[in-house]
C-alpha positions in Angstrom: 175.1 128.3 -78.0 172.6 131.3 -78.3 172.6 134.3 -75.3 169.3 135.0 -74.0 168.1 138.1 -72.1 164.9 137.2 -70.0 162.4 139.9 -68.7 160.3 138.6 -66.4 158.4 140.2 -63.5 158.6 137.5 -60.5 161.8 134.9 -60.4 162.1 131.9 -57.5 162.5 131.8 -55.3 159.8 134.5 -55.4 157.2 133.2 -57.2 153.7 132.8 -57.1 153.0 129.5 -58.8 152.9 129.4 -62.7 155.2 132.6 -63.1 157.5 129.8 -62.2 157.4 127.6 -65.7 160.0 130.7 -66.9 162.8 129.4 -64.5 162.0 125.4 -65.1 162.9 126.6 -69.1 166.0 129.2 -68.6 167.6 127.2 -65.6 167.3 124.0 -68.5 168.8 126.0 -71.4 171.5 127.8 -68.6 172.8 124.3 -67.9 172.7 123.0 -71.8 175.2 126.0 -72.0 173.2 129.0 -73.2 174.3 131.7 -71.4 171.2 132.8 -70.2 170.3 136.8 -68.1 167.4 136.9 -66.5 165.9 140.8 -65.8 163.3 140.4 -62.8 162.2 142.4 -60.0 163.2 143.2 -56.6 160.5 141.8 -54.5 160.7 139.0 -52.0 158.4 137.4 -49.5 160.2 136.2 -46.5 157.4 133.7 -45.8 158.7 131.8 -48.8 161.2 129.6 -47.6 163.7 127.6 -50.7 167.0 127.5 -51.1 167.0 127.7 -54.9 170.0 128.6 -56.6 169.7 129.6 -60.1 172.2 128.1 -62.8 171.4 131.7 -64.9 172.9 134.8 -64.1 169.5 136.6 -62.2 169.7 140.6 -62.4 166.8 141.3 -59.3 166.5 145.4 -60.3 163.3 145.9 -61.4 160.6 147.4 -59.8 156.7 146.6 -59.7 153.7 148.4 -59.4 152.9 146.1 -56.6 153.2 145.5 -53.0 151.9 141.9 -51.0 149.8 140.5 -53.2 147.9 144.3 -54.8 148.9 146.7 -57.7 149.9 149.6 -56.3 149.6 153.5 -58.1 152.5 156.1 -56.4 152.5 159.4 -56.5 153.4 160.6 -60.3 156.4 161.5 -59.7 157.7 158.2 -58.2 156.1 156.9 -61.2 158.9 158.5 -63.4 161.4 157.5 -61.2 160.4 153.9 -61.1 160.1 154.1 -64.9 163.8 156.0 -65.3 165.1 153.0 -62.7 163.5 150.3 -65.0 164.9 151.6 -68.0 168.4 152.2 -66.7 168.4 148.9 -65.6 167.4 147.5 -68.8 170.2 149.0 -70.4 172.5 148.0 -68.4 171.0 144.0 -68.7 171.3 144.4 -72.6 175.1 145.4 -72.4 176.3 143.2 -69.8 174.5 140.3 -71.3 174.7 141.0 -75.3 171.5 139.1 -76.2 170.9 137.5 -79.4 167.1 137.3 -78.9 165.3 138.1 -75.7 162.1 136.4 -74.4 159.5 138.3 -72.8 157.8 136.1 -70.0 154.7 137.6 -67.3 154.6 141.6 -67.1 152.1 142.1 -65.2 152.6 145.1 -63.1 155.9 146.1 -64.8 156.6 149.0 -66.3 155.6 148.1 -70.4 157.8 151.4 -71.2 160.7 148.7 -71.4 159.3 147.2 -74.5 159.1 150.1 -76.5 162.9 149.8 -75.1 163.1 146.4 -76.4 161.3 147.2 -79.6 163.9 149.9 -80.5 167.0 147.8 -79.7 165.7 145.2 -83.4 166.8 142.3 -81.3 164.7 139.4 -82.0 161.8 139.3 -79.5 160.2 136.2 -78.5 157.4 136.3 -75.8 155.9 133.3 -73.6 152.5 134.0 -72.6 151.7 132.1 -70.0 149.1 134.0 -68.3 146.5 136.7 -69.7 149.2 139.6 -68.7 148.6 141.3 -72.5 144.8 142.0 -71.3 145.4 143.1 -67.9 149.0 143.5 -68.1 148.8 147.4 -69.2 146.0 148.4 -66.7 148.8 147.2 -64.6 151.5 150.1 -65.4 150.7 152.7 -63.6 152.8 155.2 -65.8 151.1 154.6 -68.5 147.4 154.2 -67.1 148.1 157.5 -65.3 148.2 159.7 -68.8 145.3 157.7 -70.9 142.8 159.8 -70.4 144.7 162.5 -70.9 146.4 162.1 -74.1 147.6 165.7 -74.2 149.4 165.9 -71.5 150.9 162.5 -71.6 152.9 164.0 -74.9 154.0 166.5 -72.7 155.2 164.0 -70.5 157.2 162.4 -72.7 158.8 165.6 -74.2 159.5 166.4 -70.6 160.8 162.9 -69.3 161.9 161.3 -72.2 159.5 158.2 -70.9 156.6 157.0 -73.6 153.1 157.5 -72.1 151.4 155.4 -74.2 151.9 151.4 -75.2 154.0 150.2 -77.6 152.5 147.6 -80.5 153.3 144.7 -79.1 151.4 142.5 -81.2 153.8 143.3 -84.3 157.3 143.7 -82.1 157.8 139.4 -82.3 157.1 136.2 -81.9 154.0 134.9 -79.3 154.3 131.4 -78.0 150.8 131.0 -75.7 150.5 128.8 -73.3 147.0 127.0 -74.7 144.4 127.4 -77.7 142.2 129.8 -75.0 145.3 132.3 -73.8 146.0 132.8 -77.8 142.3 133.4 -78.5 141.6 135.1 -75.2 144.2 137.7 -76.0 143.0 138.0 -80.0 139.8 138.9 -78.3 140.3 141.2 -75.3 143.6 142.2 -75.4 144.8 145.6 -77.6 146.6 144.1 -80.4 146.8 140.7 -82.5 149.4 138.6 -82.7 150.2 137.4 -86.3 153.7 136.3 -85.6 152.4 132.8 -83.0 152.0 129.0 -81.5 150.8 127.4 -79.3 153.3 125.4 -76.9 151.6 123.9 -74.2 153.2 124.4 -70.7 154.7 121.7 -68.3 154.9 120.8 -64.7 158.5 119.6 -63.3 158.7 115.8 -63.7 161.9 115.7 -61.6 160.1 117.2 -58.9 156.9 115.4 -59.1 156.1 111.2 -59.2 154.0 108.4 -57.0 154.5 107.6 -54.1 155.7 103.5 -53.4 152.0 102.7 -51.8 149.3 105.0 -52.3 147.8 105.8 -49.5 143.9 104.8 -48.2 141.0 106.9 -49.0 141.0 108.9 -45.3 139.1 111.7 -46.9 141.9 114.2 -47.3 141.6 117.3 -49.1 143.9 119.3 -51.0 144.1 122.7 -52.5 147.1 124.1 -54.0 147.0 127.6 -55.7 146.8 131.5 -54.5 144.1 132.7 -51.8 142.7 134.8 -54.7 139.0 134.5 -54.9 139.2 133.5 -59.1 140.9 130.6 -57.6 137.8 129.6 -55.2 139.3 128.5 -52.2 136.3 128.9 -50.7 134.1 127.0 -53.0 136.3 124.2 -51.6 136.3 125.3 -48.0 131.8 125.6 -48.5 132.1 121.8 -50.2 134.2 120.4 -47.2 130.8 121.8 -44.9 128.9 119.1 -46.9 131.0 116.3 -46.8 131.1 113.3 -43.9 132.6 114.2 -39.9 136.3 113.4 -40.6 137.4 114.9 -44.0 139.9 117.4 -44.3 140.7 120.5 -45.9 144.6 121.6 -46.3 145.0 124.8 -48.1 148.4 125.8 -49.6 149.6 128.6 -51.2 150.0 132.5 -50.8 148.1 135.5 -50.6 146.7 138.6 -49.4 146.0 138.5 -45.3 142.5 139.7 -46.6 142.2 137.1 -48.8 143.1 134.4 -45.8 141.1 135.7 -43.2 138.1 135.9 -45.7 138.9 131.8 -45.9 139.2 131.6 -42.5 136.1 133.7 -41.4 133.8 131.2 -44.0 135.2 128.1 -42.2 134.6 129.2 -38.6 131.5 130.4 -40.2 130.2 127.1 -41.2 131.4 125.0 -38.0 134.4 123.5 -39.9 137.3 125.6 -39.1 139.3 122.9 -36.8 139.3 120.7 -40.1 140.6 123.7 -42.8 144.9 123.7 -42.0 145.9 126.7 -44.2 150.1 127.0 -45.1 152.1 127.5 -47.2 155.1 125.7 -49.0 157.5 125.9 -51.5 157.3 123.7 -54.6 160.1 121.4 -53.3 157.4 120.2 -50.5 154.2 120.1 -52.8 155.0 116.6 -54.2 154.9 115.1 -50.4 151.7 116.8 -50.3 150.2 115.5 -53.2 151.3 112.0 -52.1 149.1 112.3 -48.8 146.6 113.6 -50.4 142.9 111.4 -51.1 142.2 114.4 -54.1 142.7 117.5 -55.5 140.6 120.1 -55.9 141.0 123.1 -58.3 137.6 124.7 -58.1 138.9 128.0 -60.0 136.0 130.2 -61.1 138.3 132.1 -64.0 138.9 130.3 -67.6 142.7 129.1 -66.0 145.8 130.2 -68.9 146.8 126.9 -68.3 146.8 125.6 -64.9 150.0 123.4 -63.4 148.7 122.0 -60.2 146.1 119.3 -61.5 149.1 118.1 -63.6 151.5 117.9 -60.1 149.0 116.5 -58.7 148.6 113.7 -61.6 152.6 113.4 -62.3 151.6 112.2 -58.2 148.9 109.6 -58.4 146.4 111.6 -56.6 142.6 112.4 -58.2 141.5 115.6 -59.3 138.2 117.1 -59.1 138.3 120.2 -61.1 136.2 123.2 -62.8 138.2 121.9 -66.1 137.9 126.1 -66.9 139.9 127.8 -70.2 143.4 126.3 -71.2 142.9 123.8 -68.5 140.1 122.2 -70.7 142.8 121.1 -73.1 144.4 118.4 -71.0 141.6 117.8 -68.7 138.9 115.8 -69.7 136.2 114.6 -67.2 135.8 110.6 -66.6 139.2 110.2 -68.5 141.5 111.9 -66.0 139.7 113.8 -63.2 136.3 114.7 -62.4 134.9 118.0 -63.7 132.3 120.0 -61.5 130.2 123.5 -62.2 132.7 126.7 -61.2 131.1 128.0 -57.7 129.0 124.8 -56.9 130.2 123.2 -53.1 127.1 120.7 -53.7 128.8 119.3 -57.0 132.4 119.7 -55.6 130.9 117.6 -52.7 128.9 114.7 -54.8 132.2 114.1 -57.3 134.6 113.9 -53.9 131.8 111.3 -52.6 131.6 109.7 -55.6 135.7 108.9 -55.7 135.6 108.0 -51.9 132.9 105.5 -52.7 134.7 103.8 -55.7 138.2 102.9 -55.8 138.1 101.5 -59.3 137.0 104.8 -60.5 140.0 106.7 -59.0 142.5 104.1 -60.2 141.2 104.5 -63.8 141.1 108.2 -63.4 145.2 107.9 -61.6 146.2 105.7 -64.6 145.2 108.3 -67.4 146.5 111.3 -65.0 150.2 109.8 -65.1 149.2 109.4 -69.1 148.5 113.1 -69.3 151.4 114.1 -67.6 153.8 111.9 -69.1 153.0 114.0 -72.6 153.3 117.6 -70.5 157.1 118.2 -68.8 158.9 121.7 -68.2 161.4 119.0 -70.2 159.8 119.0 -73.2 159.0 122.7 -73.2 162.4 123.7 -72.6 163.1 121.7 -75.5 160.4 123.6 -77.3 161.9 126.9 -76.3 165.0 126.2 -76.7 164.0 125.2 -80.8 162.2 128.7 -81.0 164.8 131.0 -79.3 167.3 129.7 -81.2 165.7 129.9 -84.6 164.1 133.6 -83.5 168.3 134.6 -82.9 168.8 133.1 -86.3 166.1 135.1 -87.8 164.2 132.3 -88.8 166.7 131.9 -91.3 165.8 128.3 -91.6 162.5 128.5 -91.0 160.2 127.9 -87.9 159.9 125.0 -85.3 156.6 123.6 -84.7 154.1 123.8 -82.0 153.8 121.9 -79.1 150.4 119.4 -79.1 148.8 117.1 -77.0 147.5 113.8 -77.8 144.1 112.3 -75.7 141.3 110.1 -76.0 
């Protein structure tokens, strides 16, 4: 059995939807008998309500350059003191838990001083890149964004602190496992560094969480969205499609955000006369499946090219339709006609005519149901853990013999 050291920004139960694919792999290889650290932060949301209890031994001591639902910038000096804490706090995870390899998961707004850190140590790094954290990731450090224009002075810094001002060269420090084809070339492209050391392992939703339900319901014209209020996500264009759509249908919006962000929502549907038909919560993943279940459709109308994108595969692993922009990593298990519908990103006309056309043909949504449990079947936090698991485990090894492959996907 191999021991891991996990850095990871967010850990459930405070999580904030795909940062969550990091626990469905470590709590897998924790109970297969790894003994598996995870590093996270500090931060909690008492809105989020779970009783999840972690089979790895969860260090919550990190601090983030964030604060509900914004990045943050203190003062300077409680910049170096958050960066001293993080450090510290590293140390102390590497010598309590004695890694073999450590896997870098989501940084984003973390302090990237603790992979020069890592770096350093030669243990075998292996990062999952599940989001687009390496291009925005760094703008997200505070310390470090604080001294780049101001090269000079950020030497000083460091004399003075001990703490690196600039980033490390991550791009040559391990090995990269993206979640799709577009995170891998989306961070070639925009991000600071390449990555010659990688694969592609697609991610996976939580099959033991997620299935049909016994009788699918009738189409009553129930609408869900499942993600973050964050305006790449396009709540709204849902909330603008639902204005177009017959007396009767229904909007239920799950997920978390800034109170900006929900009032915005809010504001739009009182705005177009359909505020008493928008219900706006939130949940934690061990309710989502019932809510898939009742819903007639899903609809993931993000406006960003999505890393990946785990909801339209819940909602697939439940029998329910998906209407979706079918943006970035998303594309590669999504295909329109085959398994959901795709619309125009920012267009509550199309999102409107592709829910009307599913209402209106019942053989079309049980074609499009059938290939969604197809897809999912081929996309489980089970066989990525597996995946994982096959990679740290050779990384700890040195690759002594050799490296695993990559994890594809097979459609029509």
């Amino acid at each position: 059995m191999t021991r891991i050291l996990a850095l990871t920004n967010l850990y459930p139960p405070w999580s904030l939807g795909g940062d969550r694919s990091a626990a469905d792999v470590l709590e897998r290889l924790a109970r297969r008998g790894h003994e598996v650290t995870v590093l996270t932060s500090d931060w909690s949301d008492p809105s989020i309500r779970d009783d999840y209890r972690p089979a790895a031994d969860v260090i919550r001591s990190l601090r983030l350059y964030w604060n509900d639902h914004r990045v943050v910038v203190p003062p300077r000096r409680e910049r170096a003191r958050m960066e001293w804490h993080n450090r510290r706090a590293l140390d102390s995870a590497l010598v309590s838990s004695r890694p073999q390899v450590v896997c870098v998961w989501t940084m984003g707004a973390l302090s990237m001083g603790v992979l020069h850190r890592l770096r350093d140590t030669g243990l075998p790094l292996v990062y999952a890149v599940c989001n687009d954290w390496l291009v925005w990731g760094p703008d997200q450090d505070a310390w470090v964004t604080g001294w780049a224009d101001r090269p000079r002075l950020g030497r000083v810094a460091t004399a003075v602190t001990g703490l690196p001002t600039t980033l490390p060269d991550i791009g040559s420090s391990g090995t990269f496992l993206f979640v799709s084809d577009w995170t891998h070339r989306y961070a070639e492209e925009h991000s600071r560094w390449t990555y010659p050391d990688s694969a592609v392992v697609y991610s996976g939703y939580e099959a033991e969480e997620f299935g049909p339900a016994d009788t699918p319901p009738e189409w009553g014209g129930r609408l869900l969205f499942v993600g973050r209020l964050d305006p790449d996500k396009a709540p709204v264009t849902a909330v603008e499609a639902l204005a177009l759509l017959p007396a009767g249908t229904t909007l239920r919006v799950v997920g978390p955000g800034h109170v900006e962000d929900r009032l915005a929502l809010e504001a739009r549907a009182e705005e177009l006369g359909v505020s008493g038909s928008v219900q706006f919560d939130q949940r934690p993943r061990s309710e989502l499946a019932r809510l898939y279940r009742q819903a007639d459709v899903l609809v993931f109308p993000s406006r960003w090219e999505e890393p990946f994108g785990l909801t339209p595969l819940e909602a697939m692993a439940c029998g329910t339709p998906v209407v979706s922009t079918c943006l970035g990593g998303s594309a590669e298990y999504l295909r329109d006609g085959y398994n959901c519908l795709c619309v125009p990103a920012e267009d509550p006309p199309a999102l409107a005519r592709a829910i009307t056309t599913l209402a209106a043909d019942p053989a079309r949504r049980t074609g499009l149901i059938e290939a969604g449990y197809r897809t999912a079947a081929q996309l489980t936090s089970q066989a990525l853990a597996d995946c994982f698991e096959a990679w740290l485990d050779a990384a700890a090894g040195r690759f002594a013999s050799g490296r695993p492959p990559g994890r594809r996907l097979e459609l029509p």
